[in-house]
Residue, then its C-alpha position, 0 to 999 in steps of 0.5 A: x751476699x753484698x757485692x762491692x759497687x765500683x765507683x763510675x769514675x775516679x778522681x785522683x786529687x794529685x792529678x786531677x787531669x784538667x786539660x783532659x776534663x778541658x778538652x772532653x768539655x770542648x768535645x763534647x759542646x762541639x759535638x751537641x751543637x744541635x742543643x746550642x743552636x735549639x737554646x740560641x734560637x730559644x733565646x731569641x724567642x723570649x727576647x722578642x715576644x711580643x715584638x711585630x717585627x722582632x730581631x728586624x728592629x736592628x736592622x732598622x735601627x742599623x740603617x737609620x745609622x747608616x743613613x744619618x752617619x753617612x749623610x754627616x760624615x761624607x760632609x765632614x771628611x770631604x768624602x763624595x756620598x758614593x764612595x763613602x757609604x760603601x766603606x761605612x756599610x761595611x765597617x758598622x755592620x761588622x762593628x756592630x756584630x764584634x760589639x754586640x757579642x763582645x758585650x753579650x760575651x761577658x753574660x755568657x756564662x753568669x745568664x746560664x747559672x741556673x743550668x751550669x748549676x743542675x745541669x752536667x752540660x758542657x760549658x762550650x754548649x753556653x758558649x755556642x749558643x752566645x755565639x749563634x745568638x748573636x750570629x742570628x742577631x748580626x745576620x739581619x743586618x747583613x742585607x744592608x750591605x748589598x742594598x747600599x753596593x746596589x745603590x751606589x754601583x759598587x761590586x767587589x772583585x774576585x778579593x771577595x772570596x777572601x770573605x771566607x777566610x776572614x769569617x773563619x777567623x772571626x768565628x773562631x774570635x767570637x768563640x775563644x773571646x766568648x769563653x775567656x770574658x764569660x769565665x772572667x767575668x763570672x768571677x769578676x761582676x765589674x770587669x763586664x762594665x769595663x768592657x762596655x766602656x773600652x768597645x765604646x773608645x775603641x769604636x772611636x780609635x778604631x775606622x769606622x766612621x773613618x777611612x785608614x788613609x785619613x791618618x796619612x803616614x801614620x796608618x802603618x801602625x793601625x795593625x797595631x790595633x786588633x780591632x782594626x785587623x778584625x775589621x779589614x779581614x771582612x771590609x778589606x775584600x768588600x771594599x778595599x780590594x782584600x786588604x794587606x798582607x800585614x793585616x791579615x798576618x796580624x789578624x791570625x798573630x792575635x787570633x792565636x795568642x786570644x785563643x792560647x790565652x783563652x785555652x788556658x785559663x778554660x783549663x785550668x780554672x774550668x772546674x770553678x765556673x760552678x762556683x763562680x756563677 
């Protein structure tokens, strides 16, 4: 006698139920975070074998920068080396963290096609691991800060705290960022060249390598630019006594709209990304 097997799940293809599919994706990435953190610190491995001293070289090559941008643009901006190195430290390590993902970010999902492919992982498992890779990666650079704070004498006060927030924040920047430009340019190759190109002109419209006053009246509107916001959330209570209210309002106002969009196109296009890849 045959018994009927009942089917492990079901799919209705009149409703197909993606915002349920979307947040048991992120549920269960979430939850095996262990697995992204393991293929982030693998990553890493491979992509320094052979190397003496490994992700140290861009730390190196963040303090020649350092070194080199201070010396010059102290001169130009008429800026005493004291006061301007604390501001460069800062602003260039936390740069180059958002650009390094930024950049990475578009990858995150194409570099994983062999897995997406065989494996039923979760796709906010090859998020995070974009996210901790180049968390690692930025974590190297960060002692920089504290050499040039101990060797000008600059301390931050109790505004240091706000550190906590603005990292939160910018966590969950990296992440929902990560998820929208790893599926949009899994879909479209060229977008990612694109990216490149618009983190190279938003490094020179956003201070980096200068100071906000240096615009006079019109450094109101820099809120207006989300990078800048990014930026002041973790450089503001390093260097400039926390930063204004209007920057952190910003912040949080274009946090929200970059995840909103993020969630959405994670729901409704989630279920392609296999096919994209």
């Amino acid at each position: 006698m045959q018994h009927a097997v009942s089917p492990t799940y079901h799919i209705d293809a009149n409703r197909p139920d993606r915002a349920g599919r979307a947040m048991a994706d992120l549920r269960d990435g979430f939850a095996a975070w262990r697995l992204a953190w393991a293929l982030a610190r693998l990553d890493l491995r491979n992509r320094y074998r052979g190397s003496v001293i490994g992700p140290f070289w861009v730390t190196l090559s963040t303090a020649a920068m350092l070194l080199g941008l201070g010396l010059l643009y102290s001169q130009l901006f008429g800026i005493a080396l004291g006061s301007y190195l604390p501001h460069l430290a800062a602003s260039l390590v936390t740069w180059q963290a958002l650009a390094t993902l930024v950049g990475d970010a578009t990858t995150s999902l194409s570099s994983a096609e062999a897995v997406i492919r065989q494996l039923r992982l979760p796709l906010t498992t090859h998020v995070l691991r974009c996210v901790f890779r180049n968390a690692v990666t930025a974590a190297h650079s960060l002692p920089l800060i504290l050499v040039v704070f101990l060797l000008v004498g600059h301390w931050p006060g109790w505004e240091l705290l706000l550190v906590v927030p603005g990292l939160a924040v910018l966590a969950l920047n990296a992440f929902t960022i990560t998820l929208f430009l790893g599926m949009i340019c899994a879909r479209f190759r060229d977008i990612g060249p694109i990216v490149t190109n618009f983190m190279q002109l938003a490094f020179f419209m956003t201070p980096v390598i200068w100071k906000p006053e240096s615009l006079g009246d019109k450094a109101v509107w820099l809120p207006l630019n989300p990078f800048y916001t990014l930026l002041e959330m973790l450089r503001g209570p390093l260097v400039e006594g926390g930063g204004t209210l209007m920057t952190w309002v910003a912040a949080l106002i274009y946090s929200s709209v970059l995840a909103a969009i993020a969630l959405v196109f994670f729901v409704r296009f989630r279920n392609r990304v296999a096919f994209w890849v």
